[in-house]
Phi, psi and omega in degrees: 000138194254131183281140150303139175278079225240137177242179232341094171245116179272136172247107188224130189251203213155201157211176191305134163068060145207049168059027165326301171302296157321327165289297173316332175300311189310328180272344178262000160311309176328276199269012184079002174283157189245148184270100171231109163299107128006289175306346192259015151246357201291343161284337166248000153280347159317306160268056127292302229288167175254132179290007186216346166255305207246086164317309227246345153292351191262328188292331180297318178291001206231335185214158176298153193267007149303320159276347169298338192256341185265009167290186177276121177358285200298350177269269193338327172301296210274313165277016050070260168306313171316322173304298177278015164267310173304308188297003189302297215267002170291317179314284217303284176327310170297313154347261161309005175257301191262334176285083207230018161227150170287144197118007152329006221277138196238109185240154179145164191280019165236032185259087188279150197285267215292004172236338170259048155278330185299316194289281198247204207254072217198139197238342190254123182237122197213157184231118181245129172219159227264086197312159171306287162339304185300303205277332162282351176285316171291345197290285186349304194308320204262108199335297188317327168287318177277014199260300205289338181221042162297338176255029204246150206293268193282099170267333170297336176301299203292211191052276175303324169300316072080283195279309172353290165344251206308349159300304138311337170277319179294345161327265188335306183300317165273342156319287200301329185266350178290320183293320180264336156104031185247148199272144157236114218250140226236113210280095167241353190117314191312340203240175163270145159303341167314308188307290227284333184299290170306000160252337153284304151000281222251358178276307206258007150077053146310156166170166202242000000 
Protein backbone atom coordinates (compact mmCIF):
# COMPACT_ATOMS: atom_id res chain seq x y z
CA UNK A 1 0.00 0.00 0.00
CA UNK A 2 1.45 3.61 -1.27
CA UNK A 3 1.07 5.94 1.66
CA UNK A 4 -1.12 9.23 0.88
CA UNK A 5 0.17 12.17 -0.04
CA UNK A 6 -1.00 14.12 2.73
CA UNK A 7 0.28 17.28 4.58
CA UNK A 8 0.24 18.36 8.24
CA UNK A 9 -1.24 14.97 9.86
CA UNK A 10 -0.86 14.69 13.59
CA UNK A 11 -0.78 11.65 15.24
CA UNK A 12 -1.43 11.08 19.02
CA UNK A 13 -0.89 8.21 20.80
CA UNK A 14 -0.79 7.02 24.02
CA UNK A 15 -2.30 4.62 26.51
CA UNK A 16 -6.15 4.73 28.09
CA UNK A 17 -7.49 7.93 30.32
CA UNK A 18 -4.75 10.32 29.23
CA UNK A 19 -6.81 12.93 27.26
CA UNK A 20 -5.80 11.71 23.96
CA UNK A 21 -9.35 12.45 22.87
CA UNK A 22 -9.56 15.85 24.30
CA UNK A 23 -6.30 17.07 22.67
CA UNK A 24 -7.20 16.48 19.82
CA UNK A 25 -10.55 17.65 19.67
CA UNK A 26 -8.88 21.01 20.83
CA UNK A 27 -6.62 21.21 18.39
CA UNK A 28 -8.80 20.90 15.58
CA UNK A 29 -11.17 23.15 16.86
CA UNK A 30 -8.42 25.39 16.97
CA UNK A 31 -6.58 25.04 13.60
CA UNK A 32 -9.95 23.24 11.36
CA UNK A 33 -8.44 19.78 11.38
CA UNK A 34 -10.80 16.85 11.25
CA UNK A 35 -10.52 14.01 14.06
CA UNK A 36 -10.17 10.20 13.30
CA UNK A 37 -10.32 7.52 16.30
CA UNK A 38 -8.59 4.48 16.25
CA UNK A 39 -11.10 3.10 18.34
CA UNK A 40 -14.04 3.40 16.04
CA UNK A 41 -12.42 0.49 14.15
CA UNK A 42 -11.54 -1.58 16.59
CA UNK A 43 -15.12 -3.49 16.39
CA UNK A 44 -15.19 -4.42 13.43
CA UNK A 45 -11.66 -5.81 13.15
CA UNK A 46 -12.40 -7.67 15.76
CA UNK A 47 -15.24 -9.35 14.00
CA UNK A 48 -12.77 -9.49 11.20
CA UNK A 49 -10.23 -11.27 13.05
CA UNK A 50 -9.23 -15.11 11.90
CA UNK A 51 -9.26 -17.35 14.58
CA UNK A 52 -5.22 -18.36 13.04
CA UNK A 53 -3.90 -14.82 11.66
CA UNK A 54 -5.24 -12.81 14.47
CA UNK A 55 -5.23 -15.08 18.00
CA UNK A 56 -5.69 -12.66 20.41
CA UNK A 57 -8.55 -10.55 18.37
CA UNK A 58 -10.25 -13.40 17.79
CA UNK A 59 -10.23 -14.66 21.44
CA UNK A 60 -12.10 -10.71 22.19
CA UNK A 61 -14.66 -12.06 19.60
CA UNK A 62 -15.01 -14.94 20.87
CA UNK A 63 -15.36 -14.66 24.77
CA UNK A 64 -17.43 -11.87 27.44
CA UNK A 65 -14.80 -8.90 27.57
CA UNK A 66 -15.63 -9.32 31.53
CA UNK A 67 -13.66 -12.50 31.55
CA UNK A 68 -10.93 -11.10 29.62
CA UNK A 69 -10.60 -8.47 31.82
CA UNK A 70 -10.57 -10.62 35.36
CA UNK A 71 -7.33 -12.81 33.43
CA UNK A 72 -4.10 -11.83 35.59
CA UNK A 73 -2.54 -8.59 34.86
CA UNK A 74 0.54 -9.80 33.54
CA UNK A 75 -1.76 -12.00 30.86
CA UNK A 76 -3.67 -8.82 30.22
CA UNK A 77 -0.22 -6.90 29.32
CA UNK A 78 1.17 -8.96 27.01
CA UNK A 79 -2.29 -9.52 25.01
CA UNK A 80 -2.75 -6.01 25.03
CA UNK A 81 0.25 -5.56 22.79
CA UNK A 82 -0.42 -8.55 20.92
CA UNK A 83 -3.57 -7.08 19.93
CA UNK A 84 -2.93 -4.10 18.62
CA UNK A 85 0.11 -5.67 16.58
CA UNK A 86 -2.22 -8.09 15.10
CA UNK A 87 -4.86 -5.62 14.42
CA UNK A 88 -1.71 -3.14 12.43
CA UNK A 89 -2.44 -3.83 8.80
CA UNK A 90 -6.43 -3.63 9.02
CA UNK A 91 -5.77 -0.20 11.01
CA UNK A 92 -3.34 0.62 8.56
CA UNK A 93 -5.61 -0.41 5.37
CA UNK A 94 -9.05 1.50 6.96
CA UNK A 95 -6.42 4.49 7.64
CA UNK A 96 -5.31 5.08 3.99
CA UNK A 97 -8.93 4.71 2.92
CA UNK A 98 -10.33 7.01 4.76
CA UNK A 99 -7.57 9.71 5.66
CA UNK A 100 -8.16 11.71 2.57
CA UNK A 101 -7.63 15.78 3.80
CA UNK A 102 -4.93 17.62 4.71
CA UNK A 103 -5.20 18.48 7.73
CA UNK A 104 -5.88 15.30 10.33
CA UNK A 105 -5.11 14.10 13.72
CA UNK A 106 -5.45 10.85 13.75
CA UNK A 107 -5.51 9.49 17.56
CA UNK A 108 -5.56 6.32 19.87
CA UNK A 109 -3.59 3.66 21.95
CA UNK A 110 -2.92 1.79 19.10
CA UNK A 111 -0.98 3.94 17.10
CA UNK A 112 2.21 1.98 18.51
CA UNK A 113 5.90 3.76 18.49
CA UNK A 114 7.51 1.06 16.34
CA UNK A 115 4.72 1.20 13.88
CA UNK A 116 3.68 4.64 12.79
CA UNK A 117 6.34 5.82 10.49
CA UNK A 118 4.85 2.90 8.48
CA UNK A 119 1.07 5.31 8.07
CA UNK A 120 1.85 8.63 7.03
CA UNK A 121 5.02 11.16 5.64
CA UNK A 122 4.31 13.08 9.43
CA UNK A 123 7.29 14.18 11.79
CA UNK A 124 4.41 15.27 14.17
CA UNK A 125 3.84 12.64 16.67
CA UNK A 126 3.32 12.72 20.01
CA UNK A 127 2.34 10.41 23.05
CA UNK A 128 0.09 10.92 26.11
CA UNK A 129 0.04 8.58 29.17
CA UNK A 130 -1.52 8.99 32.18
CA UNK A 131 0.03 9.27 35.83
CA UNK A 132 -1.47 6.02 38.08
CA UNK A 133 -3.35 8.07 40.49
CA UNK A 134 -4.73 10.45 37.27
CA UNK A 135 -5.83 7.20 35.43
CA UNK A 136 -7.68 5.26 38.54
CA UNK A 137 -9.53 8.55 39.41
CA UNK A 138 -11.19 9.04 35.85
CA UNK A 139 -11.35 5.42 35.05
CA UNK A 140 -13.33 5.01 38.43
CA UNK A 141 -15.85 7.80 36.98
CA UNK A 142 -16.75 6.10 33.80
CA UNK A 143 -20.19 4.06 34.20
CA UNK A 144 -19.56 2.21 31.06
CA UNK A 145 -16.24 0.47 32.51
CA UNK A 146 -18.21 -0.89 35.24
CA UNK A 147 -21.18 -1.55 33.02
CA UNK A 148 -19.00 -4.08 31.12
CA UNK A 149 -17.61 -6.48 33.93
CA UNK A 150 -21.28 -6.22 36.31
CA UNK A 151 -21.17 -9.65 35.18
CA UNK A 152 -17.95 -10.88 36.15
CA UNK A 153 -17.35 -13.36 39.46
CA UNK A 154 -15.30 -10.61 40.97
CA UNK A 155 -15.66 -7.40 39.21
CA UNK A 156 -14.03 -5.26 41.85
CA UNK A 157 -10.57 -7.91 41.27
CA UNK A 158 -11.58 -7.36 36.86
CA UNK A 159 -11.50 -4.10 37.44
CA UNK A 160 -8.47 -3.33 39.63
CA UNK A 161 -6.74 -6.03 36.97
CA UNK A 162 -7.92 -3.74 34.52
CA UNK A 163 -6.47 -0.98 35.55
CA UNK A 164 -3.13 -2.71 36.40
CA UNK A 165 -3.20 -3.81 32.40
CA UNK A 166 -3.35 -0.15 31.30
CA UNK A 167 -0.93 0.82 34.15
CA UNK A 168 1.53 -1.35 32.32
CA UNK A 169 0.89 -0.37 29.07
CA UNK A 170 1.43 3.19 29.65
CA UNK A 171 4.95 1.95 31.17
CA UNK A 172 5.59 0.03 28.14
CA UNK A 173 4.44 3.07 25.46
CA UNK A 174 6.69 5.47 26.99
CA UNK A 175 9.75 3.34 27.13
CA UNK A 176 8.92 3.09 23.41
CA UNK A 177 7.96 6.26 21.91
CA UNK A 178 11.29 7.33 23.76
CA UNK A 179 13.20 4.57 22.33
CA UNK A 180 12.13 6.21 18.68
CA UNK A 181 12.60 9.72 20.01
CA UNK A 182 8.85 11.10 20.10
CA UNK A 183 8.03 13.33 23.36
CA UNK A 184 6.02 12.25 25.97
CA UNK A 185 3.69 14.04 27.97
CA UNK A 186 2.72 12.19 30.88
CA UNK A 187 -0.93 13.25 32.44
CA UNK A 188 -1.69 14.11 36.06
CA UNK A 189 -4.51 16.71 36.29
CA UNK A 190 -2.52 19.61 37.30
CA UNK A 191 -2.49 21.33 33.99
CA UNK A 192 -5.53 22.62 31.63
CA UNK A 193 -6.10 21.55 28.68
CA UNK A 194 -5.12 24.71 27.15
CA UNK A 195 -1.39 24.89 28.74
CA UNK A 196 -0.99 21.22 27.72
CA UNK A 197 -2.73 22.42 23.63
CA UNK A 198 0.15 24.71 23.82
CA UNK A 199 2.72 23.30 24.39
CA UNK A 200 2.25 20.95 21.46
CA UNK A 201 1.35 24.30 19.60
CA UNK A 202 4.45 25.43 19.97
CA UNK A 203 6.50 21.66 19.87
CA UNK A 204 5.17 20.90 16.30
CA UNK A 205 5.36 25.31 15.30
CA UNK A 206 1.20 24.99 14.60
CA UNK A 207 -0.33 27.38 13.08
CA UNK A 208 -3.29 28.35 11.15
Amino acid sequence: MNKPKLKNIILVGGSPCAGKSTMSEYLANKFGYKVIKVDDYMGAHINESDEYLHPILYKWKTNPWYNLFSQEVEVQFIEEIEFYYEEWEMLKRDLYNDVTEDGTIIEGCALLPSKVKDLFDTDKIIYMVPTEEFQKEKYALRSWAHQILKDAEDPKKAFNNWMKRDIKYAKYISKEAEKFNYPVIEIDGSESIERLANKVIKMFNLSK
